[in-house]
N, C-alpha and C positions, 0 to 999 in steps of 0.2 A: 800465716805460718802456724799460729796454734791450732786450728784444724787440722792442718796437715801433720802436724805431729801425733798429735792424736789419734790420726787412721794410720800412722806409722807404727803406733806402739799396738792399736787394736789387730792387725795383719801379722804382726810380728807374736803375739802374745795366742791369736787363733791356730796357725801353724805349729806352733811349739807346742801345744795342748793336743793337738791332731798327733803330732809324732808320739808324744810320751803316753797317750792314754792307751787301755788295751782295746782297740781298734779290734781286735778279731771275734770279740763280743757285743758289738755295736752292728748294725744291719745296714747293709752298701745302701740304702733310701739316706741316711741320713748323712752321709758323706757327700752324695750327690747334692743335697741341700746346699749342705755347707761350702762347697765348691762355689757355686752360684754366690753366697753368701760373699765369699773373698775375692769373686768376679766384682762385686759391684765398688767394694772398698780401694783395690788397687786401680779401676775407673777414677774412683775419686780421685785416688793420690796422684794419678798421672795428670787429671786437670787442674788440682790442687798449685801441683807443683810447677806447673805448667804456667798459670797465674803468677806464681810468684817468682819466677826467672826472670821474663818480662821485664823491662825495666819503663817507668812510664816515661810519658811526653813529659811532662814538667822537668825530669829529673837529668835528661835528656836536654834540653833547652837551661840550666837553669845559669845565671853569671854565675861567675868567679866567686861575687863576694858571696855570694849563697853555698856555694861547694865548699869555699871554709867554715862558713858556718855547719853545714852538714856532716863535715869530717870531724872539727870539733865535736857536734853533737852524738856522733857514733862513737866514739871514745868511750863515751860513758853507758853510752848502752851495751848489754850482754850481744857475745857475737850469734850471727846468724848464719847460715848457710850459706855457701859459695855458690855461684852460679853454676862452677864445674860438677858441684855434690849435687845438686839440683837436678841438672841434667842426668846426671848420673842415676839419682835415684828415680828419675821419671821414666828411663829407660829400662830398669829393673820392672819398674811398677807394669811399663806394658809386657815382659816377657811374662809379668805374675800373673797376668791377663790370659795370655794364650791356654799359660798352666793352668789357669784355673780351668778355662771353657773346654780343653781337653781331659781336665780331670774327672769334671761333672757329668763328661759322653760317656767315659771308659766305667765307673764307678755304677753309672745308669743299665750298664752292660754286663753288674756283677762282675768285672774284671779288678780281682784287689792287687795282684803285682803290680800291673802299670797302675792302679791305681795310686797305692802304698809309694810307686815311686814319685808321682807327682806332689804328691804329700812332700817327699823329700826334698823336691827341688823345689817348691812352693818355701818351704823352711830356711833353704839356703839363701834364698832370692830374698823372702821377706826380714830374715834376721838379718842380711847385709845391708839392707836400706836403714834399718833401725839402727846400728854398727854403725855405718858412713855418718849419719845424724848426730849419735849420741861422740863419734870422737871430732864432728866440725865442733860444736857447741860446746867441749868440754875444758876447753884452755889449760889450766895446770891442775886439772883435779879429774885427770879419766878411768879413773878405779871406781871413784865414785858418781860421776857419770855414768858409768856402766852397771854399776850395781841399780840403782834408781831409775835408769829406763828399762833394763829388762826383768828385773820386780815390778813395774808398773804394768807393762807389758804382758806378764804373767798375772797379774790382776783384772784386769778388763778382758782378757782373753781368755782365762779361766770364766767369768762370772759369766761372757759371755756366751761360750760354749757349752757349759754348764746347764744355767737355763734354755737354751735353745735345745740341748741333751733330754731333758726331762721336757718340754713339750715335745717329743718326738715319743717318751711313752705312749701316750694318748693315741697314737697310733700303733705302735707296738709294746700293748702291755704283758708280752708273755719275757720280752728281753730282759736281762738279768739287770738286778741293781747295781750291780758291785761297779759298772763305770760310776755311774752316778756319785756312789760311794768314794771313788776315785777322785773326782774333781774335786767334794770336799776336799779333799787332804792337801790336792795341789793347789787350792785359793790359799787356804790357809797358810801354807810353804810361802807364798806369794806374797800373801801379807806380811809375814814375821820377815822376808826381806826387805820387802817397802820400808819398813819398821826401824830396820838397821839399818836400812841406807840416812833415812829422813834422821834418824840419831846420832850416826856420823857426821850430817852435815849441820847437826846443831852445836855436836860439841866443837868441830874446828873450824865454824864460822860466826858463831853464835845466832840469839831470837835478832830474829829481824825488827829495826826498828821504829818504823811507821805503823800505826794503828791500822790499816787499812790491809796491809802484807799481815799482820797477824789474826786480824779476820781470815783473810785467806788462809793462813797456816792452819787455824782451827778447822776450818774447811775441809782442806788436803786432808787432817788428819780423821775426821772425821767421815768422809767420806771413802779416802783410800786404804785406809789401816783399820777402823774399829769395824766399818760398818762389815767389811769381809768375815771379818772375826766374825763378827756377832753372828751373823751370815751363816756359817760354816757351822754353831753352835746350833742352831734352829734348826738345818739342817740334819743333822745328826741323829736331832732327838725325835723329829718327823719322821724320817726313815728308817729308826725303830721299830714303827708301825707299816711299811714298806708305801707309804701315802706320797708317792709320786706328784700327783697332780700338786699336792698342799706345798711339796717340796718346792717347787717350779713359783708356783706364786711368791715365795720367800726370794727366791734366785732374782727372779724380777723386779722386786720392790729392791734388794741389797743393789743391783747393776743399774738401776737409774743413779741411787747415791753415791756409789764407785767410778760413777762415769762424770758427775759432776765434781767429786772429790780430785778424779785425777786430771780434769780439764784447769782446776783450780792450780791445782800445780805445775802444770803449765805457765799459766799466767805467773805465778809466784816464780818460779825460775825467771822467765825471761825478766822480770822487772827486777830480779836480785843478780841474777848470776849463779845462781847455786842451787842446786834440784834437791830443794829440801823435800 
């Protein structure tokens, strides 16, 4: 399931970066990329989730005294996804499918209306799976819930877009910086949520109290909060100098440690209950 969340929040965070950036300064090559890109991630999620509805033979066969033992021990564990949300969201994941492989023909065809709109339904599609997730998993705290998956969301799918943006100069080095430009401003935006959420859920939950979970919190925060920041600073002062290529190497080194930061957090929610 933490996989799958993961490519929940990457899908969700790539389409929302697709809508808000200015698209009409970016060249239909690189959309069609990215198209392909969100083809392979909602594959994932649909096998992902697909795996995880299933319920196995042991659990299936198991006695009596073993199922109280099991219901007892889910008690304590943070809730996870219903079978029906499950479904639900694997059945979204394949319409994201079609959306995408018709986005990437229409896009390949310099067509930007139907393209632009598959964008939009791509957006709809992928932020309600992430929506369906974020309010199974959020029990009496879905404000906060929702703030922290779609700041996180907008973290890994800015950092990813972003650097995938700036290798695509390399081939088109005459296109204007200013998206580029752009993304900065939205990691950052993404970050300073992450930020507030992960601080909300310090002050009315408090530090977690296993040395092990505080490892991780140092993790989370350092990987999903500073390293963006920092990210975003490098960036800035690179593209000063309008050094694209230097830019992109920055992007890439910050979204490997953005992508372990927020997998971290993953792991730290499910073991706490709370997406710090």
């Amino acid at each position: 399931m933490i996989a799958a969340l993961f490519v929940l929040k990457l899908a969700a965070g790539i389409t929302l970066m697709w809508w808000l950036m200015p698209r009409q300064e970016v060249t239909d090559g690189f959309f069609r990329i990215q198209m392909r890109v969100l083809l392979g991630l909602c594959v994932l999620a649909a096998l992902l989730f697909s795996v995880e509805a299933e319920p196995s033979a042991s659990s299936v066969a198991a006695a009596p005294s073993d199922r109280q033992t099991e219901s007892a021990v889910s008690e304590t564990q943070p809730s996870t996804l219903s079978a029906a949300a499950q479904q639900r969201i694997r059945n979204l994941s394949i319409v994201a499918c079609v959306v995408s492989y018709l986005g990437s023909v229409v896009w390949a065809l310099g067509r930007r209306l139907p393209g632009n709109l598959c964008i939009f339904v791509l957006l709809l599609t992928c932020s309600t799976m992430l929506l369906l997730s974020s309010w199974q998993s959020s029990g009496k705290h879905l404000p906060l819930q929702l703030l922290a998956d779609v700041s996180s969301a907008g973290v890994v799918g800015g950092m990813l877009t972003g650097m995938l943006l700036g290798h695509w100069y390399l081939t088109t080095p005459t296109m204007s910086i200013r998206p580029l430009l752009w993304f900065n401003v939205a990691i950052l935006v993404a970050a300073a949520l992450r930020l507030t959420a992960s601080c909300w859920a310090l002050l009315e939950f408090g530090m977690v109290a296993e040395m092990t979970q505080r490892i991780w919190l140092g993790m989370r925060w350092a990987g999903g909060i500073v390293t963006p920041a920092v990210t975003t600073l490098m960036v800035w002062r690179i593209m000063k100098h309008r050094n694209t290529q230097s830019a992109t190497g920055v992007l890439f080194a910050g979204l490997i440690l953005a992508f372990m930061g927020e997998m971290t957090a993953i792991l730290l929610e499910r073991a706490t209950s709370v997406p710090y």
